[in-house]
C-alpha positions in Angstrom: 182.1 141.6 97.1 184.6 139.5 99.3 185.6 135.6 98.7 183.0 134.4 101.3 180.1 136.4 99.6 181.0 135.3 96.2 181.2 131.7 97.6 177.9 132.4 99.0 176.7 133.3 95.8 177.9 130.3 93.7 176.7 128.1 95.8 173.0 129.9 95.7 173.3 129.3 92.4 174.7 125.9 92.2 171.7 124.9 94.1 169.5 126.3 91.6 170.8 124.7 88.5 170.9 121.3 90.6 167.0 122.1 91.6 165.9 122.8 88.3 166.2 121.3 84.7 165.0 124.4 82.7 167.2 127.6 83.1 167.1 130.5 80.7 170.5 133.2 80.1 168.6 136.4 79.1 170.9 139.8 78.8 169.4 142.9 80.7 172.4 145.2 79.9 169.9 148.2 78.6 167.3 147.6 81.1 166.9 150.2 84.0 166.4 149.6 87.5 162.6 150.1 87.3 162.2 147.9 84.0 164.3 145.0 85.9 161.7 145.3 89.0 159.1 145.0 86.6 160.4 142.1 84.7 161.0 140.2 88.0 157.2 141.4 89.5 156.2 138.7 86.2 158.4 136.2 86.6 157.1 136.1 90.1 153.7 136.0 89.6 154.0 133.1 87.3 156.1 130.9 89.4 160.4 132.1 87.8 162.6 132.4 89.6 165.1 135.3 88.3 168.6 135.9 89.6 171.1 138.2 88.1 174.6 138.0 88.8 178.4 137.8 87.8 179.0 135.9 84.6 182.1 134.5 86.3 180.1 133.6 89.0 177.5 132.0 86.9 179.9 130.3 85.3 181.8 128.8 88.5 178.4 127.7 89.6 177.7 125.9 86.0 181.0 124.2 86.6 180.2 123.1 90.6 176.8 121.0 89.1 177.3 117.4 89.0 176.1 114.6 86.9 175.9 117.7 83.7 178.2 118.5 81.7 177.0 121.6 79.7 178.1 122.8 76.4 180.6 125.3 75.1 178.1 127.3 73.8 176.7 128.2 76.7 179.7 129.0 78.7 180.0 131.4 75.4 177.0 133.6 76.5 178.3 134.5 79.6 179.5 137.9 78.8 177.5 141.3 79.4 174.9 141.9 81.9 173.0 138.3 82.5 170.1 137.4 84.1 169.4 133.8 85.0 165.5 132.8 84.5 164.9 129.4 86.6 161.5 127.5 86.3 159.7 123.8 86.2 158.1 124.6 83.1 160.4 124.6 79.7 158.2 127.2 77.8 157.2 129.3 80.5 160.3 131.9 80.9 160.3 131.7 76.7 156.8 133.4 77.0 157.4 135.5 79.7 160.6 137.1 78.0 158.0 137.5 74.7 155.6 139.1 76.6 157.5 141.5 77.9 159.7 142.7 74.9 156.1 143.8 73.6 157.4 147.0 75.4 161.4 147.0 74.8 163.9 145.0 72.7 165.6 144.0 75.9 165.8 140.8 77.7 167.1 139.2 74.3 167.6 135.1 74.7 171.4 134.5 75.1 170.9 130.8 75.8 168.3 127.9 77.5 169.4 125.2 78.9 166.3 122.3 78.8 166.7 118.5 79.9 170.1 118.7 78.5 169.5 120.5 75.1 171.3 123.9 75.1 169.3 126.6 72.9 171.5 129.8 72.1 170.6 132.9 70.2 167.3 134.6 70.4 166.0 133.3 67.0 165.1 130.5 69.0 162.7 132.4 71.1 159.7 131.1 69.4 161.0 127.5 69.2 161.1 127.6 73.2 157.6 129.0 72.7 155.8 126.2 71.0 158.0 123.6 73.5 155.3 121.2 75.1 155.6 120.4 79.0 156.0 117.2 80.0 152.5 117.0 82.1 151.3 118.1 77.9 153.2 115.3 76.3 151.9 112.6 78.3 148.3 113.7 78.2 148.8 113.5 74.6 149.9 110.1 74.5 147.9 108.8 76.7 144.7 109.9 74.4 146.7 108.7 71.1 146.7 105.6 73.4 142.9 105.4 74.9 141.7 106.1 71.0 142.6 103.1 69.7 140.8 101.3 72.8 137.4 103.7 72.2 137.0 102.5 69.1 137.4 99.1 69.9 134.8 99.1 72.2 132.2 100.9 69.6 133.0 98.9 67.5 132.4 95.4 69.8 129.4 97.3 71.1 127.7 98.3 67.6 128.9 94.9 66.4 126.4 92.6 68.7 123.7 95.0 67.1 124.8 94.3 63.7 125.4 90.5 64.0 121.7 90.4 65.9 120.2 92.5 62.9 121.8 90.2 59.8 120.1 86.9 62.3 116.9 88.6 62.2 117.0 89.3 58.3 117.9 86.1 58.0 115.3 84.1 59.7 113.0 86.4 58.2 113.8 85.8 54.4 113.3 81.9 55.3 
């Protein structure tokens, strides 16, 4: 690979970190050609992006992104075979790498990078699992926020009823 490629390259990737805000670091040292095609036939069909390529490369492109700084731990991951996991969803490529170690112990997590947060190791695999979306998070709060308002409204509602019904007791005791 000459300069001009591997500037090709780090700019591909560059661009991607810059276009996304959820990027995963798996290593797919022991996986073979046919495994890696498989993996990449999944991430596909739900919407990943997956790139693998030079962990200097990688690294140069981490360092080209502006307005993010990113840790030290995840420049520390960069060594072996890595594969880059990009998608719009912060849980998705968590489930996806799951999913498929069902069959082999390989891709293990090296690292996650989400809205700033940097996740390294695999034991946090099922963390990055149970991670709501945003789209989840709002729904969420915007029912914790139309409850209080339901009730509200019963309660105005079954009120009238209630004040109506003590007035007719009332004026029929007298």
């Amino acid at each position: 690979m000459n300069r001009t490629e591997k500037a090709a390259v780090i700019a591909q990737l560059t661009e991607k970190f810059n276009q996304y805000s959820f990027f995963y670091i798996a290593d797919s040292s022991t996986l073979t050609v046919a495994k890696i095609n498989a993996l990449r036939r999944i991430c596909f069909n739900k919407g990943i992006e997956i790139k693998v390529a030079k962990n200097t490369l990688i690294r140069k492109a981490l360092e080209a992104v502006e307005d993010r700084t990113y840790s030290q731990n995840l420049y520390d991951t960069l060594h072996g075979t890595s594969a880059l996991l990009f998608s719009d969803q912060s849980n998705l490529p968590a489930k996806v790498i799951k999913e498929f170690r069902k069959e082999d112990a390989k891709p293990a997590l090296k690292a996650a990078y989400i809205d700033s947060d940097v996740y390294v190791g695999d034991d946090n695999l099922d963390a990055l699992i149970n991670l709501k979306s945003k789209a989840d998070l709002l729904g969420e709060l915007i029912g914790l926020l139309q409850s209080p308002m339901a009730g509200l409204l019963s309660q105005l509602q079954s009120g009238g009823t209630t004040i109506a019904g003590v007035l007719k007791t009332l004026s029929e005791r007298e």
